[in-house]
C-alpha positions as CSV (number, residue, x, y, z in Angstrom):
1,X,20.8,8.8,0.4
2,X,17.7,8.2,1.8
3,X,14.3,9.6,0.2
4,X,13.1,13.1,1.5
5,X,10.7,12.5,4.0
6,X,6.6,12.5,3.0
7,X,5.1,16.1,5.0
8,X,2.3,15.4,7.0
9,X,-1.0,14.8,6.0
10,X,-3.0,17.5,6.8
11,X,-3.2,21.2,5.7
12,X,0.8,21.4,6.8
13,X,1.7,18.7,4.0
14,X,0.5,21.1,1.7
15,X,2.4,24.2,2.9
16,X,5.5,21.9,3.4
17,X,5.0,21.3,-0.7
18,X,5.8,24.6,-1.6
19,X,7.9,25.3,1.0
20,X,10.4,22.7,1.1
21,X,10.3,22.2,-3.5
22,X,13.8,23.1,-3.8
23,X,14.9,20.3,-1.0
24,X,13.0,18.1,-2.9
25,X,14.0,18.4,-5.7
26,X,18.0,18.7,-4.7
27,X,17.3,14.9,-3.3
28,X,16.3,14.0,-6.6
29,X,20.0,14.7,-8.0
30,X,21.9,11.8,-6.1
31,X,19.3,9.4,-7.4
32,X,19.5,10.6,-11.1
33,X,23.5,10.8,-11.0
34,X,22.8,6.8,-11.2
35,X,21.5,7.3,-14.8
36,X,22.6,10.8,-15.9
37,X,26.8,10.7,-16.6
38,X,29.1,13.5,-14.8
39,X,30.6,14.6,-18.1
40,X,28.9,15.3,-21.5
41,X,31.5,13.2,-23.5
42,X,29.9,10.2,-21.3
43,X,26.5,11.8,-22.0
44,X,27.0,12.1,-26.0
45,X,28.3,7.9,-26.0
46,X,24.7,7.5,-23.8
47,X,22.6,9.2,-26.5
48,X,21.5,6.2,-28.3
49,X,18.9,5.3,-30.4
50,X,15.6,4.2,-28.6
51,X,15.4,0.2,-28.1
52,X,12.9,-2.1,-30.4
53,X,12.0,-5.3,-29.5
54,X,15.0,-6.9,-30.4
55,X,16.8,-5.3,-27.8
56,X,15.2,-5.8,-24.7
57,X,16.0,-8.9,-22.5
58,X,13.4,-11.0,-22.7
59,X,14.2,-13.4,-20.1
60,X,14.1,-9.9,-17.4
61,X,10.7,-8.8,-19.0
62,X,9.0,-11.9,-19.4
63,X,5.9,-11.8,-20.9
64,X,5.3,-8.1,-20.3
65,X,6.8,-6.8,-23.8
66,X,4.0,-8.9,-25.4
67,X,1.3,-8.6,-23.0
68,X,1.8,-4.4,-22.6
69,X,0.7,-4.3,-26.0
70,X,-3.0,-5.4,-24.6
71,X,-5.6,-3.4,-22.9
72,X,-5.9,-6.4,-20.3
73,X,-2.4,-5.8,-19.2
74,X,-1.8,-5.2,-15.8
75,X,1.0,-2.9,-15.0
76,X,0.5,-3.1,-11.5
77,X,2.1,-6.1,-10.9
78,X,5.3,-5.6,-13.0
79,X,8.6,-4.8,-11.0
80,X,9.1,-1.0,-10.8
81,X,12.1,-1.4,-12.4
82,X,10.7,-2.5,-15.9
83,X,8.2,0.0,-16.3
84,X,10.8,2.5,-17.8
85,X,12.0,-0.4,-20.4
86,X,8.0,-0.8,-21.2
87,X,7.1,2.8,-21.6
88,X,10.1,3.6,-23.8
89,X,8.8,0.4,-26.0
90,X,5.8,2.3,-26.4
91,X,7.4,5.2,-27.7
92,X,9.1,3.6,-30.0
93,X,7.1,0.9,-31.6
94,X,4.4,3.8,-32.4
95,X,6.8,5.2,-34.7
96,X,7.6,8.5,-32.5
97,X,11.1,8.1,-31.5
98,X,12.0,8.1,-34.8
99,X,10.1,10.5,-36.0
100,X,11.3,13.4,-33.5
101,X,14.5,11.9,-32.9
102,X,13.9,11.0,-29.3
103,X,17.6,9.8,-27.7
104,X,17.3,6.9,-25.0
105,X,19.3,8.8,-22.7
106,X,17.1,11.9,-21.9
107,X,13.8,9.7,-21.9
108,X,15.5,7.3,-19.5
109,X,16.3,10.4,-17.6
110,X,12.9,11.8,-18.2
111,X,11.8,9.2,-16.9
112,X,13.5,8.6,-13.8
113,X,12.6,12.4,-12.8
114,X,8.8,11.6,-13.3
115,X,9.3,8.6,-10.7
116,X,10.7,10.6,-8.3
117,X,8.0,13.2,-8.6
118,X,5.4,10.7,-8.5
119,X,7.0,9.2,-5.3
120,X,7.3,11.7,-3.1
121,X,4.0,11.5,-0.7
122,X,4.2,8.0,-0.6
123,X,0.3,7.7,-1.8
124,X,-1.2,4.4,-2.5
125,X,-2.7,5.1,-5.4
126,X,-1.4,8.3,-7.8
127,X,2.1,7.3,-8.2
128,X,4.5,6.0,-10.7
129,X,2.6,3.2,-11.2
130,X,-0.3,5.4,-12.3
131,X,1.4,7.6,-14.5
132,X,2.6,4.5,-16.5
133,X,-0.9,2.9,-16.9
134,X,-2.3,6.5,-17.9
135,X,0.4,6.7,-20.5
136,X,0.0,2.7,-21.3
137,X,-4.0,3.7,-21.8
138,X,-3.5,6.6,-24.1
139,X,-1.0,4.8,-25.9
140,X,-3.5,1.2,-26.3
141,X,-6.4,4.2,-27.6
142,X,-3.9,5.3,-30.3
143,X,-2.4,2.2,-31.6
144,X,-5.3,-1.0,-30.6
145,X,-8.2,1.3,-31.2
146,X,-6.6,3.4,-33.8
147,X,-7.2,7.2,-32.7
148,X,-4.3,7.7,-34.3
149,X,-5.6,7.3,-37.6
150,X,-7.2,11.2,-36.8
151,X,-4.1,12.5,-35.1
152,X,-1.3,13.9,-36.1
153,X,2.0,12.6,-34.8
154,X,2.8,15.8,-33.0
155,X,-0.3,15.4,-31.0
156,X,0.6,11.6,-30.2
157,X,3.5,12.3,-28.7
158,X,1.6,15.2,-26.4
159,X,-0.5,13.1,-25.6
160,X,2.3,10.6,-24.2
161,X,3.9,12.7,-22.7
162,X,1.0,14.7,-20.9
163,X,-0.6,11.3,-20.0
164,X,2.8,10.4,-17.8
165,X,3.1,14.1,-16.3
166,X,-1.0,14.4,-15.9
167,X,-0.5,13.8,-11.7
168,X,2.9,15.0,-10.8
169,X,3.7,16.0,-7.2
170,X,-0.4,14.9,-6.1
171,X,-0.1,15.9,-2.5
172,X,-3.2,13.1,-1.9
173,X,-5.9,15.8,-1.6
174,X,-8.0,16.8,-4.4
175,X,-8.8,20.2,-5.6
176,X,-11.7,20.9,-3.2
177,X,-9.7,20.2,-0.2
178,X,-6.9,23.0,-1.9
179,X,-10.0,25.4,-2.5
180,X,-11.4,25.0,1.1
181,X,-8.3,25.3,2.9
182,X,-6.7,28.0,1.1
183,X,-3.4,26.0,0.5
184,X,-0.7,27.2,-1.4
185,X,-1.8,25.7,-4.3
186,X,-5.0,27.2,-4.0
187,X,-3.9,30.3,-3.5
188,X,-1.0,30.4,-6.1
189,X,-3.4,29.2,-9.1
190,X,-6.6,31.0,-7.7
191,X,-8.8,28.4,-6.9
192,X,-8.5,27.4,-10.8
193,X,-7.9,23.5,-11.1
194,X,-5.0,24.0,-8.3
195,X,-3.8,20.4,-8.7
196,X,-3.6,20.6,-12.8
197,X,-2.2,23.7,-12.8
198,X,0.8,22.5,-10.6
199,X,1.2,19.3,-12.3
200,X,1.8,21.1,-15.3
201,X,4.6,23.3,-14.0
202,X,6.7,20.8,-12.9
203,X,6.2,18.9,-16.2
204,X,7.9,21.5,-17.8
205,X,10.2,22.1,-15.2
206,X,11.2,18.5,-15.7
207,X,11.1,18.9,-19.5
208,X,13.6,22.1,-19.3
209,X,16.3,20.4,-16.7
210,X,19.0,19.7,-17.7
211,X,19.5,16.0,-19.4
212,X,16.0,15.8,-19.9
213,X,15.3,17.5,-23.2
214,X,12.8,15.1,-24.5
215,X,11.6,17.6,-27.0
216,X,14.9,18.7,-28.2
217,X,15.0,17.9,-32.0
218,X,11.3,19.3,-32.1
219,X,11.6,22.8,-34.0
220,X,9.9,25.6,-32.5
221,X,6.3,25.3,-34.0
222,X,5.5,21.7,-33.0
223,X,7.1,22.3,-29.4
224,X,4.6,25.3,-28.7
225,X,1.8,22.8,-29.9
226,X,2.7,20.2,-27.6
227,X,3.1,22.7,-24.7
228,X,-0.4,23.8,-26.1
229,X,-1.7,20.0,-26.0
230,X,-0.3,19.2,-23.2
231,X,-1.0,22.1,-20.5
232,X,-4.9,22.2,-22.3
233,X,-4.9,17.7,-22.0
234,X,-3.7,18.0,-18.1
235,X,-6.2,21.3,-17.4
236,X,-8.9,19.0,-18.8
237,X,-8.3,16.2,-16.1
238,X,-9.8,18.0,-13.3
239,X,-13.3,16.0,-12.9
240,X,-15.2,19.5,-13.0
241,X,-14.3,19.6,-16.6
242,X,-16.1,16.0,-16.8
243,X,-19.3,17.2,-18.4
244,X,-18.4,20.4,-20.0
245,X,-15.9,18.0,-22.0
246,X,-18.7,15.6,-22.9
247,X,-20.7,18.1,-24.3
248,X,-17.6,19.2,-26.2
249,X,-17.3,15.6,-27.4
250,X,-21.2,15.5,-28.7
251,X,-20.5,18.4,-30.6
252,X,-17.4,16.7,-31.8
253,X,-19.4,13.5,-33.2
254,X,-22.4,15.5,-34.2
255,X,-20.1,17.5,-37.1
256,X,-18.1,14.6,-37.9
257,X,-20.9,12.0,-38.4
258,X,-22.6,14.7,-40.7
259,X,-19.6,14.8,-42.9
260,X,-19.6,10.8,-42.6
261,X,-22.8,11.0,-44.2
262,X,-21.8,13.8,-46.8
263,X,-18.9,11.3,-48.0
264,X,-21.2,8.0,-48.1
265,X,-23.5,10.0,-50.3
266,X,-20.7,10.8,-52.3
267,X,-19.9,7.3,-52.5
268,X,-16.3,7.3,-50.6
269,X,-14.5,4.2,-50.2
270,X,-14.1,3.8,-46.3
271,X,-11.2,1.8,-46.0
272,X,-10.3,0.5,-42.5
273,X,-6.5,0.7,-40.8
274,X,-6.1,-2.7,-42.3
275,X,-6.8,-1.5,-45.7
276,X,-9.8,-3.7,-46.2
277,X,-12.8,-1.9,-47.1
278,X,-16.7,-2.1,-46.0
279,X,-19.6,-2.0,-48.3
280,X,-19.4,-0.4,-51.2
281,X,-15.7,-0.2,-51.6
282,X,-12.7,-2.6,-52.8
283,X,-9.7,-3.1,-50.6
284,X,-7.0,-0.8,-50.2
285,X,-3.4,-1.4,-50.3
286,X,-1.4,-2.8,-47.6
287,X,-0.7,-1.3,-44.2
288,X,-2.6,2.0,-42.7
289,X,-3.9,4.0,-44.8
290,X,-6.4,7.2,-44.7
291,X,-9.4,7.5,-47.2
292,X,-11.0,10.3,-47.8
293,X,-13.3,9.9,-44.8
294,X,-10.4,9.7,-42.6
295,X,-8.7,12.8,-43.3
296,X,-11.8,14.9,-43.8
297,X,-13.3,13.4,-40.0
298,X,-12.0,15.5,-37.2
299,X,-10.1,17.6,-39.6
300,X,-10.2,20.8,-37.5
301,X,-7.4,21.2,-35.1
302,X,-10.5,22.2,-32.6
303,X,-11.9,18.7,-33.1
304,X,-8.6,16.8,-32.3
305,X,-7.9,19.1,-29.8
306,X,-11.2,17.5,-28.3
307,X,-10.5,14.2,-28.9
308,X,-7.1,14.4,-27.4
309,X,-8.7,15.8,-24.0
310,X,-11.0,13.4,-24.0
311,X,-8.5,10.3,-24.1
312,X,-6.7,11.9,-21.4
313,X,-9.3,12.3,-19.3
314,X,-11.3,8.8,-19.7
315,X,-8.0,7.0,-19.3
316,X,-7.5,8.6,-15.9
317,X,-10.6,7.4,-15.3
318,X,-10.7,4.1,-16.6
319,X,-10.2,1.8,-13.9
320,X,-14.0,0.6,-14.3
321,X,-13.2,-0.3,-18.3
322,X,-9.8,-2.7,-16.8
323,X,-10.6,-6.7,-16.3
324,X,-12.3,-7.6,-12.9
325,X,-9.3,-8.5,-11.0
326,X,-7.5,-5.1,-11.7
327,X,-10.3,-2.8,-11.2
328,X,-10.8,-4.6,-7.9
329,X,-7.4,-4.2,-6.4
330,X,-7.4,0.1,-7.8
331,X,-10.7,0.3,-5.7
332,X,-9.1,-0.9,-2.9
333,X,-5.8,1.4,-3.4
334,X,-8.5,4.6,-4.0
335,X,-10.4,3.7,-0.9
336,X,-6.9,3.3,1.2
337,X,-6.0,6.5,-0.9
338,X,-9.3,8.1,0.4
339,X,-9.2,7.3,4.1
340,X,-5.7,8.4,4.2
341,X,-5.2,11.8,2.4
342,X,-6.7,14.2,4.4
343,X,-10.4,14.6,2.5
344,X,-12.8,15.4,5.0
345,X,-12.8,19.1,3.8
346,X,-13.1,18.6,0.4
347,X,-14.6,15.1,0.1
């Protein structure tokens, strides 16, 4: 069947969002019957474990399971079709499917509903292709530049998760645009952060259909913490947050680097996520491993909490950070994005 049709742009697209949600989304159903199976025998035989390396085709990736691994990797020109493949490799080579049990079947699923959110206003720039490379970001701070080594696995996978839900259903105006038009949005959160608010919902709304329990095997406790993380990562990528998060983050280093100091003086071994060791210390034993500088920086669940938001946010934003070529061609998709969507009110 053929897509539901983009609403206008214009102050009726945004009515037509609300108005028209439930048509929307009962299009999404033929699509998904592709990869969800009629009967739940079928659907118990699909619940798999996640795929490693070992088992992807090669010759249909190409280079991209090697190069995704990279912060230079540009997502933007891989087929559509292979950025599910990719972004469940980068679930499970950081050790999370396996650790929360996370079946092939509902991610694939998972997945395919984010596409479809992503896709439905046709917009140049935040769609599925941006979800992946905010995911693909986060994911490239936690493993390549080792954040992880200060989170704890529940808030990885939060901040996953959150990073490919952080934009879903943008109409193509931003928040000021909601605010000054009264849209529905506007209206329905109160002029607070419209846009995250909403993408938020219908993350979860995604997360409780039915196939698509991502989260299933997560026990009560660490699911309320990554609806926590999540709804307070997503909330935090509304640009007026952008300074009030920085000063958050100064406090962040200011405490941290004074407990840095307290263990030097102490004479801790800092070992790094090799297990080598800098000045004053022998090596460590093999693979990561956390000194007692490690797990006494960003201790405090309000310090990672922090840290998390700020990920989020400057990998949303981090098109100036990507290799000439890429950030190039996203300047031109914002600008086309830009004259397009309807600013004037709000720009």
């Amino acid at each position: 069947p053929a897509p539901a049709p983009a609403p206008p742009i214009g102050l009726n697209r945004e009515e037509s969002l609300i108005e028209n949600r439930e048509a929307m989304l009962e299009a999404d159903e033929p699509e998904l019957a592709k990869i969800a199976p009629a009967d739940e025998a079928r659907e118990t035989d699909l619940a798999v474990a996640m795929p490693d390396a070992s088992m992807v085709d090669e010759g249909a990736l190409g280079d991209e399971a090697k190069r995704f691994e990279q912060w230079t990797w540009n997502l933007w020109e891989v087929p559509k079709e292979h950025l599910a493949t990719l972004t469940m490799l980068m679930i499970s080579q950081s050790g999370l499917a396996e650790t929360f049990n996370i079946q092939a079947a509902p991610l694939k699923r998972f997945l395919g509903k984010i596409e479809h959110h992503m896709s439905l206003h046709g917009l140049p720039y935040h769609n599925y292709f941006h979800a992946i490379d905010v995911c693909h970001a986060c994911y490239i701070m936690c493993t390549t530049f080792e954040a992880s080594m200060f989170l704890q696995e529940v808030e990885v996978i939060a901040l996953l998760v959150g990073a490919l839900c952080h934009d879903l259903e943008h109409p193509g105006m931003n928040n000021a645009y909601q605010v000054n038009a009264m849209t529905d949005l506007a209206l329905r959160y109160n002029d607070s952060s419209p846009l995250e608010n909403h993408h938020c919902a219908v993350a979860w709304e995604i997360l409780r259909s039915p196939g698509c329990a991502v989260f299933e095997w997560l026990d009560n406790e660490q699911l309320t913490t990554v609806r926590k993380l999540m709804i307070k990562m997503i909330l935090a990528t509304d640009m007026t947050c952008h300074f009030g998060l920085k000063d958050e983050l100064d406090g962040v280093v200011m405490r941290n680097s004074d407990l840095e100091k307290e263990q030097e003086a102490a004479g801790s071994e800092v070992t790094t996520a090799a297990g080598s060791a800098t000045e004053g210390g022998s090596g460590g034993g093999g693979g990561v491993k956390r000194d007692k500088l490690v797990e006494t920086c960003l201790s405090s669940e309000l310090d990672r909490t922090i840290l998390l938001k700020t990920i989020m946010h400057v990998s949303d934003i981090s098109n100036p950070c990507k290799v000439k070529s890429v950030n190039i061609y996203l300047f031109f998709l914002l600008l086309q994005h830009m004259c397009c969507g309807g600013q004037s009110i709000g720009l």
